[in-house]
C-alpha positions as CSV (number, residue, x, y, z in Angstrom):
1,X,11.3,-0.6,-45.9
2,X,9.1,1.6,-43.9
3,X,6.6,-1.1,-43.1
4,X,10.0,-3.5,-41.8
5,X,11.0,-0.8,-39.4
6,X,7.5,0.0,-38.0
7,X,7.3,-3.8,-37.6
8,X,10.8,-3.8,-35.9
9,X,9.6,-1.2,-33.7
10,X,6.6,-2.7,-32.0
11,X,8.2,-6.1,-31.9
12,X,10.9,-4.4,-29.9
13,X,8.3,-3.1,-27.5
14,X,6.1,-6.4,-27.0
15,X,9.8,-7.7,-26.2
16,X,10.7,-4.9,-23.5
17,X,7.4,-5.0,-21.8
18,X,7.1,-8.9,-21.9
19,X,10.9,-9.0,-19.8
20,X,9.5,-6.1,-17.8
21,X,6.2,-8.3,-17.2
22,X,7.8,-11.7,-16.7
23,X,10.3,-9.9,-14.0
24,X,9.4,-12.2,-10.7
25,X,8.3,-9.0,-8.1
26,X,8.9,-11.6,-5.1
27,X,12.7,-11.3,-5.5
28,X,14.2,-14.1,-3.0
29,X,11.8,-14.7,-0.8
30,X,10.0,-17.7,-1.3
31,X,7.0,-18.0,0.1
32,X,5.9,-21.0,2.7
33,X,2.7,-22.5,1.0
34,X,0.4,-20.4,3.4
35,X,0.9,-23.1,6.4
36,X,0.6,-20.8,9.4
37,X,-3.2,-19.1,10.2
38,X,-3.9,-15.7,11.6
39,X,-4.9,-15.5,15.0
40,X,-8.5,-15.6,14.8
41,X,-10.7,-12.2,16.1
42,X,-13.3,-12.4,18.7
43,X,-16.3,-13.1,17.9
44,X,-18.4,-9.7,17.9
45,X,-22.6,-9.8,18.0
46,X,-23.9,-6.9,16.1
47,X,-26.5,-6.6,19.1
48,X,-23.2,-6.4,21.5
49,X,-21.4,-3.1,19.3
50,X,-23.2,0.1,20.8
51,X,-20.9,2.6,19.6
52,X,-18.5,2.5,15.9
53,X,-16.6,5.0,14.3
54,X,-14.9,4.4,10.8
55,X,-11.4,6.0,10.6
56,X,-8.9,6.2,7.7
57,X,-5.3,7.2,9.1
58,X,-1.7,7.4,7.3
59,X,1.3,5.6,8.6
60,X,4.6,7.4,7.6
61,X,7.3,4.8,6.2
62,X,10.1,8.0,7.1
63,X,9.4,8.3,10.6
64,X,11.9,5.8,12.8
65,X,9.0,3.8,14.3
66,X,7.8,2.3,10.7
67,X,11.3,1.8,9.4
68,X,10.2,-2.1,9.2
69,X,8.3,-0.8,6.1
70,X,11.7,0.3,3.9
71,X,13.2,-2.5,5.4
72,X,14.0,-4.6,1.6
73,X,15.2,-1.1,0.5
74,X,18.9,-1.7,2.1
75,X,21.5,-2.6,0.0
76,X,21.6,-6.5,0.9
77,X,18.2,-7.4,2.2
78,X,17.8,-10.8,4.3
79,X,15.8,-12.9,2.0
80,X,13.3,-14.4,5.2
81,X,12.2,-11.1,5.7
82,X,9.7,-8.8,2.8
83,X,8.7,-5.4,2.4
84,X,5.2,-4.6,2.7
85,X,4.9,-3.3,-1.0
86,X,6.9,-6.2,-2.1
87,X,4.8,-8.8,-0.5
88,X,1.7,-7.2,-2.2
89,X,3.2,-6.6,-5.4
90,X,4.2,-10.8,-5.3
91,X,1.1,-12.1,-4.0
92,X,-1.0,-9.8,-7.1
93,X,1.2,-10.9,-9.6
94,X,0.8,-14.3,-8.6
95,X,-2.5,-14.3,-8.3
96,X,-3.2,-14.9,-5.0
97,X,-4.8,-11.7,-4.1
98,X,-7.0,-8.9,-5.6
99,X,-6.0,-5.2,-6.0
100,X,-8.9,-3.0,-6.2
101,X,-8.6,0.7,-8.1
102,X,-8.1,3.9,-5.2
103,X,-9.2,6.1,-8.2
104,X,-12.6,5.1,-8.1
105,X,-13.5,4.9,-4.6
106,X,-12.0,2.7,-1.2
107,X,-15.1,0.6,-1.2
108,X,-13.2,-2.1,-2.7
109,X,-16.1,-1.3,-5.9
110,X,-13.7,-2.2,-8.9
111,X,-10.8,-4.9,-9.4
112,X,-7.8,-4.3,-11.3
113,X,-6.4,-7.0,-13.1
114,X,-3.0,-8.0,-13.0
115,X,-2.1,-6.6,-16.4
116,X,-3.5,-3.0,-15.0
117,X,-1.3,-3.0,-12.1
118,X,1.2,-4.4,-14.1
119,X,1.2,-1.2,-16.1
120,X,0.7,1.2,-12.6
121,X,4.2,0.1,-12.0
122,X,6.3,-0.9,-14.7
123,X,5.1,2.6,-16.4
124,X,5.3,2.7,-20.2
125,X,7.8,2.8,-23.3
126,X,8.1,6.2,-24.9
127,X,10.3,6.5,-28.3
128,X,11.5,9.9,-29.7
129,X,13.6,10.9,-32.3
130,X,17.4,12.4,-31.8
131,X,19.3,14.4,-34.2
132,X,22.5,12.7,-35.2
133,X,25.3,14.5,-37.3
134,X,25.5,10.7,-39.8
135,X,22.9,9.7,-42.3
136,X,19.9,9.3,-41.7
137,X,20.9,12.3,-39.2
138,X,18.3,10.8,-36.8
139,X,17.5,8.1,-34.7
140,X,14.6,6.5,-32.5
141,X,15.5,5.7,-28.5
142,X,13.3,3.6,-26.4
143,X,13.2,5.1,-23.0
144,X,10.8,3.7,-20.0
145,X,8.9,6.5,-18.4
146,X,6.3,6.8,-15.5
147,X,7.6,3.8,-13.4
148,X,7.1,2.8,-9.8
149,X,10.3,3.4,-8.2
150,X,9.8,1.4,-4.3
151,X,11.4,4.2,-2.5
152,X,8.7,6.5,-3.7
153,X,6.1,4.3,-1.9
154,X,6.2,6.5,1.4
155,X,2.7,6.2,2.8
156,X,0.5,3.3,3.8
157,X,-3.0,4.3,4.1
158,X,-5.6,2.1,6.4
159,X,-9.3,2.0,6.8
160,X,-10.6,0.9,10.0
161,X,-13.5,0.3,12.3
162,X,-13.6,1.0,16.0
163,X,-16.3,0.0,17.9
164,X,-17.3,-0.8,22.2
165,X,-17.8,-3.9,22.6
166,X,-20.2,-3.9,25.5
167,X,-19.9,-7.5,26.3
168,X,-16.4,-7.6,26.8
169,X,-16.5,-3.5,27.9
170,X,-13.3,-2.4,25.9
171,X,-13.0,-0.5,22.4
172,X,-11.5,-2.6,19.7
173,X,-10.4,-2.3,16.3
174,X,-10.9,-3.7,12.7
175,X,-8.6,-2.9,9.5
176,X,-10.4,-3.3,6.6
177,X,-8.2,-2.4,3.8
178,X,-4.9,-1.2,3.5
179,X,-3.4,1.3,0.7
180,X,0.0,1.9,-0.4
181,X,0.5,5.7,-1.3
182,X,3.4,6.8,-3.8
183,X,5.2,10.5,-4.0
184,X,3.9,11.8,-7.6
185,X,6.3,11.9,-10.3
186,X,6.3,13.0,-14.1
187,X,6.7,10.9,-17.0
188,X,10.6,12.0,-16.7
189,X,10.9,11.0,-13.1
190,X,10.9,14.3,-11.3
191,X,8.8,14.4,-8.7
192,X,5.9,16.6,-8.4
193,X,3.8,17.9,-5.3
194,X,1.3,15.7,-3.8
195,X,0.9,12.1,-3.2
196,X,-1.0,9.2,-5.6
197,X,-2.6,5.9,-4.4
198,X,-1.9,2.9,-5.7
199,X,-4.5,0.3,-5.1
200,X,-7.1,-1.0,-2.3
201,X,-6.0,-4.5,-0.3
202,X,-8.9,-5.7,1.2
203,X,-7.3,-6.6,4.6
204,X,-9.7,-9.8,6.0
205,X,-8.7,-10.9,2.6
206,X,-4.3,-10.7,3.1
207,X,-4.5,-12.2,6.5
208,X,-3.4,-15.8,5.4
209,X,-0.4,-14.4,3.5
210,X,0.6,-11.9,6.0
211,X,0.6,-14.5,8.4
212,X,3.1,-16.3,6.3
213,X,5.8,-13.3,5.6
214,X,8.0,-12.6,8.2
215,X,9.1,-9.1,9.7
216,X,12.5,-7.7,10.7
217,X,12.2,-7.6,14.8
218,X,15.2,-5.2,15.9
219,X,14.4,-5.7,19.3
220,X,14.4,-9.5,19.5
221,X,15.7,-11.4,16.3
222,X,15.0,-14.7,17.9
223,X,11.2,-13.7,18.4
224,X,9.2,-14.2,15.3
225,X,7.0,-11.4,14.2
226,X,4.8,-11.4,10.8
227,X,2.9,-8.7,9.0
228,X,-0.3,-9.7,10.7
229,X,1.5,-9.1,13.8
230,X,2.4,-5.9,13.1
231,X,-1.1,-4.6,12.0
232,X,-3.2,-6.3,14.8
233,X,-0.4,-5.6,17.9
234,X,-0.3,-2.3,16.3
235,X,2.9,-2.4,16.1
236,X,3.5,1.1,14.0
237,X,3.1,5.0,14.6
238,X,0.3,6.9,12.5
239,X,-1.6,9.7,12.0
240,X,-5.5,10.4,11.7
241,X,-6.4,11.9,8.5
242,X,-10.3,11.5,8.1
243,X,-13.1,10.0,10.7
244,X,-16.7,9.2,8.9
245,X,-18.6,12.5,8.5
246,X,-22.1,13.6,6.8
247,X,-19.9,15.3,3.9
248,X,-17.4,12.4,3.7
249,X,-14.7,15.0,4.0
250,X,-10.8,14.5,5.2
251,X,-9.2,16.9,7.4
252,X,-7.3,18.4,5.4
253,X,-9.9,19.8,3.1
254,X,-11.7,21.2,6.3
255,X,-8.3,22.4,8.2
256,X,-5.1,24.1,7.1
257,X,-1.2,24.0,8.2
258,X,-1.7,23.0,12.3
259,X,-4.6,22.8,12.3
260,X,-4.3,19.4,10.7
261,X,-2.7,18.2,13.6
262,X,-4.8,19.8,16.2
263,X,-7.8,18.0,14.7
264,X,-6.1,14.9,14.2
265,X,-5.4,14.8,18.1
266,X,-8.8,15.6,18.6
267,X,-10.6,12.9,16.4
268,X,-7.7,10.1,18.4
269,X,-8.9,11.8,22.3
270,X,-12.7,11.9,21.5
271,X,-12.1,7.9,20.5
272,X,-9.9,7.3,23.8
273,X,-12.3,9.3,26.1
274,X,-15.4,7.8,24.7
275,X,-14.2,4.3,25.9
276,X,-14.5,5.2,29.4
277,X,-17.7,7.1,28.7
278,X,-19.8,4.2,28.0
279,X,-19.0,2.4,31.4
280,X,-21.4,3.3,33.8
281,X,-21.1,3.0,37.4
């Protein structure tokens, strides 16, 4: 008898997690077989790059300029248009692009397999036991703990190199990967201080299917605007929260409270000031 109900028990659980698995994380929107291409960069000689900075800033899905971010979090979503999360989420379950783990490093160092990120967001199945006032006076329930709940996805972290171009005599800019950073929360859903990242995107990499997912454009629906748009055009507010240093160190485990901000500023004017720096006259 006891053998039946352990073996009840875990076939239960293979059966939760397999519905959980086999949910489709694309939702409605269908994606168009990759037809359009990104607009190509400029070709860059390494002889022609005399000055580069790497710089890691946070854009803030809460502030009104990045509302195109929560946009598949309204009630009734139009299905041509995709949140950022969800269009990742789709395109790594699908197999069609690689996550990499944020715990290790952002080097892009170690892949996570579907099945890991899988787990990352579908959380787990706990069982406990429940006094009843009937024979056998207890009783298991299944509950799901620890998952990814899309409105907790408030930050979108991006790695990027700037660099003067010499030849051309203008500073320009090149994301390389792109994280999605989730509010912490315990296995019971409350949420705790502090914020956890998800996974790496290797941006060069997403370019064909951002290219192919369209944005919400509130200021003209009849002009069509994709997720590669709105990361090359800029198209977003941010803030600067760690510039390559000797000790690898972020600003905020050098500065405190303001002085966040203050240095944040700083880091973005020495960038803009050292473009007109290198022209000489």
């Amino acid at each position: 008898m006891m053998i039946n109900k352990k073996l009840h028990t875990l076939l239960f659980l293979f059966v939760i997690c397999t519905m959980a698995f086999a949910q489709d994380p694309c939702g409605s929107f269908v994606l168009n077989g990759y037809s359009r291409k990104p607009t190509p960069y400029r070709a860059v000689r390494e002889a022609d790059v005399s000055w580069s900075k790497r710089i890691w800033r946070d854009i803030d899905a809460h502030e009104k300029i990045n509302r195109i971010f929560r946009y598949s979090q309204e009630k009734k979503p139009d299905p041509n248009f995709i949140n950022l999360i969800d269009l990742l989420l789709c395109n790594i379950m699908n197999q069609t692009l690689m996550a990499y783990d944020a715990s290790v490093d952002d080097h892009f160092t170690k892949e996570l397999s579907r099945e890991e990120v899988q787990w990352k967001i579908s959380g787990h199945w706990d069982i406990h036991k429940v006094e009843i006032p009937e024979p056998p006076y207890e009783k298991e329930v299944h509950k799901l703990i620890g998952s990814l709940k899309k409105e907790d996805v408030v930050l979108y972290r991006i790695k990027e190199d700037w660099f003067f171009d010499k030849k051309w005599g203008k500073m320009d800019v090149r994301i390389i990967g792109i994280c999605p950073v989730c509010q912490k929360r315990d296995d019971y859903g409350n949420l705790k201080e502090g914020y956890e990242p998800l996974f790496w995107i290797y941006f060069p990499e997403a370019r064909y299917i951002f290219a192919n997912a369209d944005v919400y454009n509130s200021r003209d629906t009849a002009k069509r605007v994709t997720w590669d748009d709105v990361f090359n055009e800029r198209m977003f507010g941010s803030y600067i929260i760690k510039e390559s240093n000797v000790r690898n160190e972020s600003i905020d485990q050098t500065k405190v409270g303001m002085d966040q901000i203050i240095e944040s500023k700083r880091i973005h004017d020495n960038r803009v000031n050292q473009e007109s720096d290198m022209w000489e006259y």
